[in-house]
PyMOL Python script that loads the backbone (N, CA, C, O; Angstrom):
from pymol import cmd

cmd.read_pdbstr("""\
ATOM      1  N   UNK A   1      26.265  -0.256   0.149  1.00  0.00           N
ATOM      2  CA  UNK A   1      26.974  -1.109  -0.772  1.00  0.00           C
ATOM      3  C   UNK A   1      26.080  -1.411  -1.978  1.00  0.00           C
ATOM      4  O   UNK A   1      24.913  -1.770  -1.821  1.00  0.00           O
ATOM      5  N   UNK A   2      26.637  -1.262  -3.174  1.00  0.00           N
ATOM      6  CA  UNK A   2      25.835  -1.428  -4.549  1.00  0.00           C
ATOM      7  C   UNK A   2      25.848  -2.828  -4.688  1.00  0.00           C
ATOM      8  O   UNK A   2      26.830  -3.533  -4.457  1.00  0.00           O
ATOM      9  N   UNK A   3      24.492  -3.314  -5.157  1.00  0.00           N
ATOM     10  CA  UNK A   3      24.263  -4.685  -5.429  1.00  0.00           C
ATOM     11  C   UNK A   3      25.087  -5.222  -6.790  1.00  0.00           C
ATOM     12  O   UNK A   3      25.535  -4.781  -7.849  1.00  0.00           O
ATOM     13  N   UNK A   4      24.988  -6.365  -6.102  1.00  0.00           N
ATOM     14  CA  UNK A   4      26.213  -7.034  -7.426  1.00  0.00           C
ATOM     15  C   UNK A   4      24.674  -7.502  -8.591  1.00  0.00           C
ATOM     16  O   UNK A   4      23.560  -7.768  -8.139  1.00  0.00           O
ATOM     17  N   UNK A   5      25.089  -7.492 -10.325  1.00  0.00           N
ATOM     18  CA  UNK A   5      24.058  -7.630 -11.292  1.00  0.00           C
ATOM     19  C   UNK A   5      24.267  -9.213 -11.238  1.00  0.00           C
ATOM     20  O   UNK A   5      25.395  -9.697 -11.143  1.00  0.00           O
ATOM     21  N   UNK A   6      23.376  -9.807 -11.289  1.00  0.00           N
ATOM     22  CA  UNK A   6      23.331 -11.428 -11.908  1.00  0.00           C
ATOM     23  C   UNK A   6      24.018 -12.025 -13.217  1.00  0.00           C
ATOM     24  O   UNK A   6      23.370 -11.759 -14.229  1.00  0.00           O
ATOM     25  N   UNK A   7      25.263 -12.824 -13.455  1.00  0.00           N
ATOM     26  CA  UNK A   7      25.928 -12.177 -14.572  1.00  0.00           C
ATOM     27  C   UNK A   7      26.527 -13.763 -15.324  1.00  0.00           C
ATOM     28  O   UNK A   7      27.515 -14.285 -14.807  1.00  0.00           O
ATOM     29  N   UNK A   8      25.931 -14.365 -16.408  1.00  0.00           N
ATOM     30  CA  UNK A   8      26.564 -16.017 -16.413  1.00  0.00           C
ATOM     31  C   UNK A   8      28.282 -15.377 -17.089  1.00  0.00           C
ATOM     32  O   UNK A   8      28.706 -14.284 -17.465  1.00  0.00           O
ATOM     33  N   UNK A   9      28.801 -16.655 -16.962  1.00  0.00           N
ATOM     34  CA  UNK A   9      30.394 -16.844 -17.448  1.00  0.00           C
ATOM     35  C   UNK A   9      30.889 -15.435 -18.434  1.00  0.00           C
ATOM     36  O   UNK A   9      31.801 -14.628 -18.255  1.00  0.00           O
ATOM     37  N   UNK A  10      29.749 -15.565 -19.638  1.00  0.00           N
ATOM     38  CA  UNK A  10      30.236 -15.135 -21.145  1.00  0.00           C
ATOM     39  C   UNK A  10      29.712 -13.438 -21.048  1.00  0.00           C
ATOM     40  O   UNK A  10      30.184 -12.496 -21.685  1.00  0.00           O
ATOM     41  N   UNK A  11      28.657 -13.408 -20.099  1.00  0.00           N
ATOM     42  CA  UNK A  11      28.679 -12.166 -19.914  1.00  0.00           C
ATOM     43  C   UNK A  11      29.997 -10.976 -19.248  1.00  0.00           C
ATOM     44  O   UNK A  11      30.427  -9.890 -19.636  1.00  0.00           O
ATOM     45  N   UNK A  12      30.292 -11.868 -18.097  1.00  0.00           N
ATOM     46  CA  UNK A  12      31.766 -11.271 -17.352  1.00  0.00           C
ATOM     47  C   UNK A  12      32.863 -11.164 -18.489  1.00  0.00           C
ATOM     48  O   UNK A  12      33.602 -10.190 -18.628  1.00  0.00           O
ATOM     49  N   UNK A  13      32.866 -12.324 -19.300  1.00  0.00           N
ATOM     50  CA  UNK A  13      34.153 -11.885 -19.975  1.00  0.00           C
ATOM     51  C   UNK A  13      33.906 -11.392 -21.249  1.00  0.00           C
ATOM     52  O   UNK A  13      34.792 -11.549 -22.089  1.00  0.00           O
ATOM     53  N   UNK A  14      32.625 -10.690 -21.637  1.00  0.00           N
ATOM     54  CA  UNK A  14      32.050  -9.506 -22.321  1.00  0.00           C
ATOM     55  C   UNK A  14      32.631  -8.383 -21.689  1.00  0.00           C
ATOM     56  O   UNK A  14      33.468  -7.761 -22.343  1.00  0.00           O
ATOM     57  N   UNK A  15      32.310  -7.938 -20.369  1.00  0.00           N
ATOM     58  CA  UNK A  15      32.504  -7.065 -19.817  1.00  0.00           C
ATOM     59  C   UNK A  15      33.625  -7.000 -19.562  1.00  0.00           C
ATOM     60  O   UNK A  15      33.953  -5.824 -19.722  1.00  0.00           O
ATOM     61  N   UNK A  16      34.701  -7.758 -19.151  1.00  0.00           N
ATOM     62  CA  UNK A  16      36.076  -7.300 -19.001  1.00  0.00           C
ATOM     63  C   UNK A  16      36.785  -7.119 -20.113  1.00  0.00           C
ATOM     64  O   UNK A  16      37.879  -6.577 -19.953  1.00  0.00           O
ATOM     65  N   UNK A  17      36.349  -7.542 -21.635  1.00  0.00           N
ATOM     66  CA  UNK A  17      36.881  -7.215 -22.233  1.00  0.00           C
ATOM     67  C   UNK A  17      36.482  -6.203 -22.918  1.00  0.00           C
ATOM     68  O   UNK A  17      36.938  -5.959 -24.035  1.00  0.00           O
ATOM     69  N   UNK A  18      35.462  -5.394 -22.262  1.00  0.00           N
ATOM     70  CA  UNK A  18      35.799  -3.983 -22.489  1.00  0.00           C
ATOM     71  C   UNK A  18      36.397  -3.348 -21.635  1.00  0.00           C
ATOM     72  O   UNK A  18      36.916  -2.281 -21.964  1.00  0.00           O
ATOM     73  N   UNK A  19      36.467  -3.682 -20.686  1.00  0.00           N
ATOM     74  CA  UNK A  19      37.815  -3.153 -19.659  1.00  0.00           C
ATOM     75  C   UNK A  19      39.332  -3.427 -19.625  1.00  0.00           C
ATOM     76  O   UNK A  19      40.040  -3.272 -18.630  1.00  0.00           O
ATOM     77  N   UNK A  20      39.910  -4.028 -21.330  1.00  0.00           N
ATOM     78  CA  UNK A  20      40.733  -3.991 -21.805  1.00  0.00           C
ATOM     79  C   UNK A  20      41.749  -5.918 -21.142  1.00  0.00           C
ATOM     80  O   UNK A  20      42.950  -6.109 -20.956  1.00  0.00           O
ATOM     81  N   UNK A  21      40.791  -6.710 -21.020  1.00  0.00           N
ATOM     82  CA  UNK A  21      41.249  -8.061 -20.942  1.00  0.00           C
ATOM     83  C   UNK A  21      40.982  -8.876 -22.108  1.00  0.00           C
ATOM     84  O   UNK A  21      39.989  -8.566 -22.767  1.00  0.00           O
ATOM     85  N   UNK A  22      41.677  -9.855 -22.483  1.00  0.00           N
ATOM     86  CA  UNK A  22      41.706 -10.083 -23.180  1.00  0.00           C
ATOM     87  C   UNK A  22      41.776 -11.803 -22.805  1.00  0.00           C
ATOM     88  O   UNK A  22      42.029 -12.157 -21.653  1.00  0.00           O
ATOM     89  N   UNK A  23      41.538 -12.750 -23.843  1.00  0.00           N
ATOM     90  CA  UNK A  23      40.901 -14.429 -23.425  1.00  0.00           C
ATOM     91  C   UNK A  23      42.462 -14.884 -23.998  1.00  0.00           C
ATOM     92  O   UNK A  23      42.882 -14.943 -25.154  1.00  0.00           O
ATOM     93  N   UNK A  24      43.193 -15.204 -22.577  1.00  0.00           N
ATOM     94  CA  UNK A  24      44.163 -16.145 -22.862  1.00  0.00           C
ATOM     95  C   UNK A  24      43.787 -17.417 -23.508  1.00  0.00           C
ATOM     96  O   UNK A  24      43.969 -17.634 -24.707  1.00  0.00           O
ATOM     97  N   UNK A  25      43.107 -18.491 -22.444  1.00  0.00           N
ATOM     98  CA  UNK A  25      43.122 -19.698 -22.894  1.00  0.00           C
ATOM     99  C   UNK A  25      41.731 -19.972 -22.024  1.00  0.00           C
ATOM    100  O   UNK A  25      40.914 -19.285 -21.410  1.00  0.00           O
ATOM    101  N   UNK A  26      41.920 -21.246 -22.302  1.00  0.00           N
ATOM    102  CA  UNK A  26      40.536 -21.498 -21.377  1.00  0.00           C
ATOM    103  C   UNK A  26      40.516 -23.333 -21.265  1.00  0.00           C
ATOM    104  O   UNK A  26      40.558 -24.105 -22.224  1.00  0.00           O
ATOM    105  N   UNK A  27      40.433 -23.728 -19.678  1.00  0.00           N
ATOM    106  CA  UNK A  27      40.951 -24.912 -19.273  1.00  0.00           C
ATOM    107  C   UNK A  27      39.746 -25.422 -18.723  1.00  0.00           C
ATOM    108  O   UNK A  27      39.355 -24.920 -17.670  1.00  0.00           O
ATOM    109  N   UNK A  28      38.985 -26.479 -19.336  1.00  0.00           N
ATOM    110  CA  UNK A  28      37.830 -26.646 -18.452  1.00  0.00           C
ATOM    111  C   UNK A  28      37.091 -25.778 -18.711  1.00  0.00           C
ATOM    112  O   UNK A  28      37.222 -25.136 -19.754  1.00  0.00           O
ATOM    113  N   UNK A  29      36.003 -25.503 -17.718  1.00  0.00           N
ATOM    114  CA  UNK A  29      34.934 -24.484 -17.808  1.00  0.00           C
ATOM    115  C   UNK A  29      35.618 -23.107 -17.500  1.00  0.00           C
ATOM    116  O   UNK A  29      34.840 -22.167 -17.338  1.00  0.00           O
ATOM    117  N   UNK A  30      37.191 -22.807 -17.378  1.00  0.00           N
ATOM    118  CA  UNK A  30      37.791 -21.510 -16.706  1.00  0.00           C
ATOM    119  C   UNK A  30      37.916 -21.450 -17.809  1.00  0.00           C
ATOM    120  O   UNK A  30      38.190 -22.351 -18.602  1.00  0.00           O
ATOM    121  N   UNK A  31      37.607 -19.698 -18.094  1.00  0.00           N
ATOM    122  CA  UNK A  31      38.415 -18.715 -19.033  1.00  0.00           C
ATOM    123  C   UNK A  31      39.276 -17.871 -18.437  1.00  0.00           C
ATOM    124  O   UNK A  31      38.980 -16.931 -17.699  1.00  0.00           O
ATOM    125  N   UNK A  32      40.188 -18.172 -18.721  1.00  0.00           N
ATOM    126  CA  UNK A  32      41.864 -17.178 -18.215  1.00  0.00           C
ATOM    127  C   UNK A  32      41.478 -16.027 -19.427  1.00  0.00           C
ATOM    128  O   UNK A  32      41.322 -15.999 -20.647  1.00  0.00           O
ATOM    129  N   UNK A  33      41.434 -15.170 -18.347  1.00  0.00           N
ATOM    130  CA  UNK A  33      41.563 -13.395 -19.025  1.00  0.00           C
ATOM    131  C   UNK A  33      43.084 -12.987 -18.759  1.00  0.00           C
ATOM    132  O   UNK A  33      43.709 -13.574 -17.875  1.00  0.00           O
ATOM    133  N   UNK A  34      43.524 -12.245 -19.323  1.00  0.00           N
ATOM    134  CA  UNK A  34      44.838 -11.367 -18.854  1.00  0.00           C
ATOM    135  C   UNK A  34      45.049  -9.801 -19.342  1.00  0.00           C
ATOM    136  O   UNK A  34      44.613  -9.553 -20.467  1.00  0.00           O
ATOM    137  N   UNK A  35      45.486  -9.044 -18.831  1.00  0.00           N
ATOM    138  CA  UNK A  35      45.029  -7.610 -19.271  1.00  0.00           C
ATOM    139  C   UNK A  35      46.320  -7.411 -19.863  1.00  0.00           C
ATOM    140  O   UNK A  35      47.331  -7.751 -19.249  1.00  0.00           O
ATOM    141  N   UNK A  36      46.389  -6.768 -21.265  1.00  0.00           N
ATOM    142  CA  UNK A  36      47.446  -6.250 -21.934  1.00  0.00           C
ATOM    143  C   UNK A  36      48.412  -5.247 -21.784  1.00  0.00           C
ATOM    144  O   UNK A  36      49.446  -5.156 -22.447  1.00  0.00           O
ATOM    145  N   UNK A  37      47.862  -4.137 -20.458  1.00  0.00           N
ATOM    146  CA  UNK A  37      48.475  -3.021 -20.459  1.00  0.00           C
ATOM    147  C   UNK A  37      48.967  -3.399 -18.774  1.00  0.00           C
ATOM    148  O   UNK A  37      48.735  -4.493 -18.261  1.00  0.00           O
ATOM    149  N   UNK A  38      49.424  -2.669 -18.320  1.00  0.00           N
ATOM    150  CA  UNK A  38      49.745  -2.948 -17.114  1.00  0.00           C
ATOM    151  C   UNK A  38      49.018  -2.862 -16.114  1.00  0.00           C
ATOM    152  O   UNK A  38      48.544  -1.726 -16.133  1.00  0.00           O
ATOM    153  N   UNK A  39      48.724  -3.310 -15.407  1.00  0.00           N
ATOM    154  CA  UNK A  39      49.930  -4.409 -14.409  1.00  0.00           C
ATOM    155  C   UNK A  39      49.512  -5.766 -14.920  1.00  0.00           C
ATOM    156  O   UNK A  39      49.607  -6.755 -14.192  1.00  0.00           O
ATOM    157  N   UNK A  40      49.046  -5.839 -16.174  1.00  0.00           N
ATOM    158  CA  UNK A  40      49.237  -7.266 -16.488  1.00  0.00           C
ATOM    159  C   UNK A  40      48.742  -8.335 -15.877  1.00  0.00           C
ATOM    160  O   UNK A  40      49.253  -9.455 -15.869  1.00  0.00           O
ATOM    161  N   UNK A  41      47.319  -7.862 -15.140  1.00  0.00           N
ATOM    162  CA  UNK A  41      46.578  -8.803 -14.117  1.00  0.00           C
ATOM    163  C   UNK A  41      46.024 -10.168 -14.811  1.00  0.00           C
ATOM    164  O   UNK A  41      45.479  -9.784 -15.846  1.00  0.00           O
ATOM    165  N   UNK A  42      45.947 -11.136 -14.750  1.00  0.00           N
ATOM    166  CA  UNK A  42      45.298 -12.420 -14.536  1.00  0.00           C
ATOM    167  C   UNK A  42      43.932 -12.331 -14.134  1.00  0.00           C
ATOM    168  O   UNK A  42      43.824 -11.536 -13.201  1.00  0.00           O
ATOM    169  N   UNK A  43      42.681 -12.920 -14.533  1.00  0.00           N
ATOM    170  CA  UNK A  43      41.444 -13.410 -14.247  1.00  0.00           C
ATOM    171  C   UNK A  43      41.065 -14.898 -14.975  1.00  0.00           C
ATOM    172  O   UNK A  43      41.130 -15.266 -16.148  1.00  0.00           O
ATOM    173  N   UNK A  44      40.537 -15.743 -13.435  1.00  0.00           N
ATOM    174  CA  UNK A  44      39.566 -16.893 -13.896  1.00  0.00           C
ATOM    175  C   UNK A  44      38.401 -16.858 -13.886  1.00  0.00           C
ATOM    176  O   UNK A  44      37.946 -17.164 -12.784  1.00  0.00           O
ATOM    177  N   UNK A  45      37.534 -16.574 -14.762  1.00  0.00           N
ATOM    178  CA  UNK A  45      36.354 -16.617 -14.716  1.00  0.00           C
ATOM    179  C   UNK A  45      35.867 -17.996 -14.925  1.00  0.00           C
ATOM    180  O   UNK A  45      36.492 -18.700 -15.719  1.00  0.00           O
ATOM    181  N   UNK A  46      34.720 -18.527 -14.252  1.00  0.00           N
ATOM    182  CA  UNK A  46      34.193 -20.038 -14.278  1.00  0.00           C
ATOM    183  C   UNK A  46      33.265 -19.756 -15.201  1.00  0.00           C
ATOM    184  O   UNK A  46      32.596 -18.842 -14.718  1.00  0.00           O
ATOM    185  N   UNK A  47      32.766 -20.089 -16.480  1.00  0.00           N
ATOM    186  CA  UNK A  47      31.597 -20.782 -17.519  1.00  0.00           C
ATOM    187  C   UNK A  47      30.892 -21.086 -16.766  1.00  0.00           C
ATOM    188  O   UNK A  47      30.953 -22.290 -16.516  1.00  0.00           O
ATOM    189  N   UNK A  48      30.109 -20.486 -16.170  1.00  0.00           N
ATOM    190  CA  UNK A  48      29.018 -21.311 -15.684  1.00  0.00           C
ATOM    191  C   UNK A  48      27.549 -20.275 -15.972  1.00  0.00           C
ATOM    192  O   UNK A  48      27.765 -19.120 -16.337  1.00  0.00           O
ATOM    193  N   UNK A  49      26.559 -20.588 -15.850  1.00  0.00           N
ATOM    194  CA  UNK A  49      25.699 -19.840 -16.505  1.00  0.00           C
ATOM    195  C   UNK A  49      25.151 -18.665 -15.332  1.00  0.00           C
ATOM    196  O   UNK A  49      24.425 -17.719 -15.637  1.00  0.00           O
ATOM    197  N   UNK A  50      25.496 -18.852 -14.386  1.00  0.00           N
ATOM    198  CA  UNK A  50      25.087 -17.639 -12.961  1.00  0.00           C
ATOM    199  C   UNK A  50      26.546 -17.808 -12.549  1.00  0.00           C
ATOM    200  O   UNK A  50      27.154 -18.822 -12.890  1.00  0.00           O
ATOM    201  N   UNK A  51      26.918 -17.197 -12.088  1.00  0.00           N
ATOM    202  CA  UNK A  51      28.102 -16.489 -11.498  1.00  0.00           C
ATOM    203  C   UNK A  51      27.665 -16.116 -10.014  1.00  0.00           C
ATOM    204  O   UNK A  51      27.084 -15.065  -9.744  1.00  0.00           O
ATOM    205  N   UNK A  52      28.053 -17.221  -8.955  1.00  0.00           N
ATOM    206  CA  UNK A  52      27.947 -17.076  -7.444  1.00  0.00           C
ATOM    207  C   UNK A  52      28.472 -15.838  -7.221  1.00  0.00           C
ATOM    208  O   UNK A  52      29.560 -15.599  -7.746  1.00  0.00           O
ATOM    209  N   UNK A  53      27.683 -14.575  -6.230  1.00  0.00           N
ATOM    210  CA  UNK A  53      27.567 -13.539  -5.574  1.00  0.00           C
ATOM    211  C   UNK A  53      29.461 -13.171  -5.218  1.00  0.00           C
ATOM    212  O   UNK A  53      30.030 -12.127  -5.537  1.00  0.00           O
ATOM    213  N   UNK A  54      30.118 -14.395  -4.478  1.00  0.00           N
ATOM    214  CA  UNK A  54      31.145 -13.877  -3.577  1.00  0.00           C
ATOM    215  C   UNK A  54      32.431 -14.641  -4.772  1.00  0.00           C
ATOM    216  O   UNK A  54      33.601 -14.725  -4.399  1.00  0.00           O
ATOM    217  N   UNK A  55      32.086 -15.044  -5.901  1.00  0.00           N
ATOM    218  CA  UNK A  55      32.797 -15.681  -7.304  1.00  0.00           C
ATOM    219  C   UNK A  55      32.778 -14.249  -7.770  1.00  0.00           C
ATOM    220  O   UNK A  55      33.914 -13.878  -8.066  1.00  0.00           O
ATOM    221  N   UNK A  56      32.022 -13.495  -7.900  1.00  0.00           N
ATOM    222  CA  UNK A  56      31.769 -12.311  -8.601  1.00  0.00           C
ATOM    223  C   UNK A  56      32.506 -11.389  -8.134  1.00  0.00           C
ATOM    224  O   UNK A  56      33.351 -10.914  -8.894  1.00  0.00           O
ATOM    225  N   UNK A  57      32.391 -10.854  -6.691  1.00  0.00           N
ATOM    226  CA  UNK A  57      32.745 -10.046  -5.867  1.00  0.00           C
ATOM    227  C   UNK A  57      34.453 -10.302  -5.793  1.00  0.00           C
ATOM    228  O   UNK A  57      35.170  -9.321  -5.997  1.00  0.00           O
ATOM    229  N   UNK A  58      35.066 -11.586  -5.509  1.00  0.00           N
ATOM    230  CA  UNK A  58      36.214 -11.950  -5.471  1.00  0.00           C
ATOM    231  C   UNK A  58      37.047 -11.625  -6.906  1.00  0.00           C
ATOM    232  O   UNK A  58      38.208 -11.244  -7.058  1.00  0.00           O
ATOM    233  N   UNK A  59      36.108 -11.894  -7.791  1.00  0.00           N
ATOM    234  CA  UNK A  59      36.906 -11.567  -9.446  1.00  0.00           C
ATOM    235  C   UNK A  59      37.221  -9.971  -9.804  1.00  0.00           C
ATOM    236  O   UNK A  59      38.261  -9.400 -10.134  1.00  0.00           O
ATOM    237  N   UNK A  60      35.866  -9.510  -9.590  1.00  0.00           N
ATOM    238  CA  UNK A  60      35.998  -7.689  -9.633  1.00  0.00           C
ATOM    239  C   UNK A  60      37.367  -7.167  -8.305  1.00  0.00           C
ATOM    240  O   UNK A  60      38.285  -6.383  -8.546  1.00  0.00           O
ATOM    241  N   UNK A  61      37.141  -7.803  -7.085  1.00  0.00           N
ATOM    242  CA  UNK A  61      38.221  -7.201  -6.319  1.00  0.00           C
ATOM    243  C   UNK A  61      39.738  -7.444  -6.868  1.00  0.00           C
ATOM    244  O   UNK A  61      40.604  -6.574  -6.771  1.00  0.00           O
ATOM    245  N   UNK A  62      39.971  -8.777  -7.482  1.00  0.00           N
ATOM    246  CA  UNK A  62      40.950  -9.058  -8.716  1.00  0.00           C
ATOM    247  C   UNK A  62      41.452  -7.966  -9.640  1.00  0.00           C
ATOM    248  O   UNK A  62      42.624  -7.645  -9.838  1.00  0.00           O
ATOM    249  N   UNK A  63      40.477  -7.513 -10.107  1.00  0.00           N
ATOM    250  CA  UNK A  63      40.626  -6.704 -11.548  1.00  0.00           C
ATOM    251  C   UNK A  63      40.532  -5.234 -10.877  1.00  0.00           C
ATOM    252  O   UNK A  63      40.652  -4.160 -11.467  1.00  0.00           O
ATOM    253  N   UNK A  64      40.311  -5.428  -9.628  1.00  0.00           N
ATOM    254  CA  UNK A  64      40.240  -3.206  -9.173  1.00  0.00           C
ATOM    255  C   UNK A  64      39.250  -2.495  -9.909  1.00  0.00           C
ATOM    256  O   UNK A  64      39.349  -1.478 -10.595  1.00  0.00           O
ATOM    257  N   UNK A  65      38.184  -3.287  -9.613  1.00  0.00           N
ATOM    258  CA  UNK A  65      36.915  -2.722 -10.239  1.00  0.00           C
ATOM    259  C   UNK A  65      35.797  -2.918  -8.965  1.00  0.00           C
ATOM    260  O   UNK A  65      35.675  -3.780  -8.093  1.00  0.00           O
ATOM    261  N   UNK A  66      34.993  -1.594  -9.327  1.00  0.00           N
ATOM    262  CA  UNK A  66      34.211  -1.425  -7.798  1.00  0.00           C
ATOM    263  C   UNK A  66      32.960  -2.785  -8.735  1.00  0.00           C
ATOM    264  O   UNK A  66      33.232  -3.514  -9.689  1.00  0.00           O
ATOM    265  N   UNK A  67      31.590  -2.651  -7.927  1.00  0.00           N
ATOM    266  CA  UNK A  67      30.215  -3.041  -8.507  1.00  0.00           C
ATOM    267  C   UNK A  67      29.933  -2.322  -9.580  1.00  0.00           C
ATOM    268  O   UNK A  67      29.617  -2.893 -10.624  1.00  0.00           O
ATOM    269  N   UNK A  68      30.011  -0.770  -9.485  1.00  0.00           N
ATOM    270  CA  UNK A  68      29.191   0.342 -10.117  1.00  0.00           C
ATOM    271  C   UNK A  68      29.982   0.261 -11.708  1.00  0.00           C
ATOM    272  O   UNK A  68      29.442   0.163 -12.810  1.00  0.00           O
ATOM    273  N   UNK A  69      31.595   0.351 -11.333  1.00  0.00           N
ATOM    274  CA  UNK A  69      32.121   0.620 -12.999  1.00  0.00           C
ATOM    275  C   UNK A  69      32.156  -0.955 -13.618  1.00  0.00           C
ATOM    276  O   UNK A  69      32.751  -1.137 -14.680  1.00  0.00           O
ATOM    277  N   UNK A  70      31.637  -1.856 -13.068  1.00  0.00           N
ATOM    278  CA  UNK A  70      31.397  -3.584 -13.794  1.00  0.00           C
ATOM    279  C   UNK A  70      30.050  -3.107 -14.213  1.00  0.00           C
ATOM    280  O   UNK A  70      29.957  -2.988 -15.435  1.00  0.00           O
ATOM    281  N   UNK A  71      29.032  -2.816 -13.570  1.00  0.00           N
ATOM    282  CA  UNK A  71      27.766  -2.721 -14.412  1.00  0.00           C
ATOM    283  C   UNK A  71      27.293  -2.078 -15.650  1.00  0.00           C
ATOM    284  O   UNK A  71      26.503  -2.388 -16.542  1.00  0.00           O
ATOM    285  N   UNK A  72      28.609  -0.344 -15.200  1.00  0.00           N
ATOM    286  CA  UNK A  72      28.456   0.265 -16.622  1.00  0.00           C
ATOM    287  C   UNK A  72      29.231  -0.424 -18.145  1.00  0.00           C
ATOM    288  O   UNK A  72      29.231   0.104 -19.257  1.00  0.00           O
ATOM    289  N   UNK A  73      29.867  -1.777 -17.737  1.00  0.00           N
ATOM    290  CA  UNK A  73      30.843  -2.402 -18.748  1.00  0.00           C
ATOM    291  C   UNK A  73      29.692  -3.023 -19.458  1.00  0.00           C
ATOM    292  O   UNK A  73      29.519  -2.994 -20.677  1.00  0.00           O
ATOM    293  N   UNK A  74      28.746  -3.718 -18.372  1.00  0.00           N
ATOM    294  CA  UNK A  74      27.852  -4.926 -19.198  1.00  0.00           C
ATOM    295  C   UNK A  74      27.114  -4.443 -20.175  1.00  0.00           C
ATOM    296  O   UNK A  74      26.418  -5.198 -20.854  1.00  0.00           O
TER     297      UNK A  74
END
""", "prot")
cmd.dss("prot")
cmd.show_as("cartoon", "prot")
cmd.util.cbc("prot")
cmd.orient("prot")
């Protein structure tokens, strides 16, 4: 199993938005991502400056992204 990268809030939603998400809104420390093309998935990413291991793991399994193609995004 490929190690997950150490990654705060603004970095993840760097990276997903090169994986074609885009910053709905943002409530609190959550940034709501939503992807434009289909299937039109939803992501909360938490602002926080480290991004907990199984926060990380749970968001990528969200978006249908392994470890390996999130690292080549960052």
């Amino acid at each position: 199993m490929t190690r997950l990268p150490v990654v705060s809030g603004q970095d993840a939603v760097r990276a997903f938005g090169e994986a074609g998400y885009v910053v709905d809104h943002q409530t609190g420390s959550h940034i709501i991502l939503r992807q434009e093309d289909k299937p039109h998935r939803r992501l909360t990413i938490p602002n926080h400056r480290e991004l907990a291991k199984g926060t990380l793991r749970a968001i990528l399994r969200q978006a249908g992204l392994t470890p390996d193609e999130f690292r080549a995004l960052l």
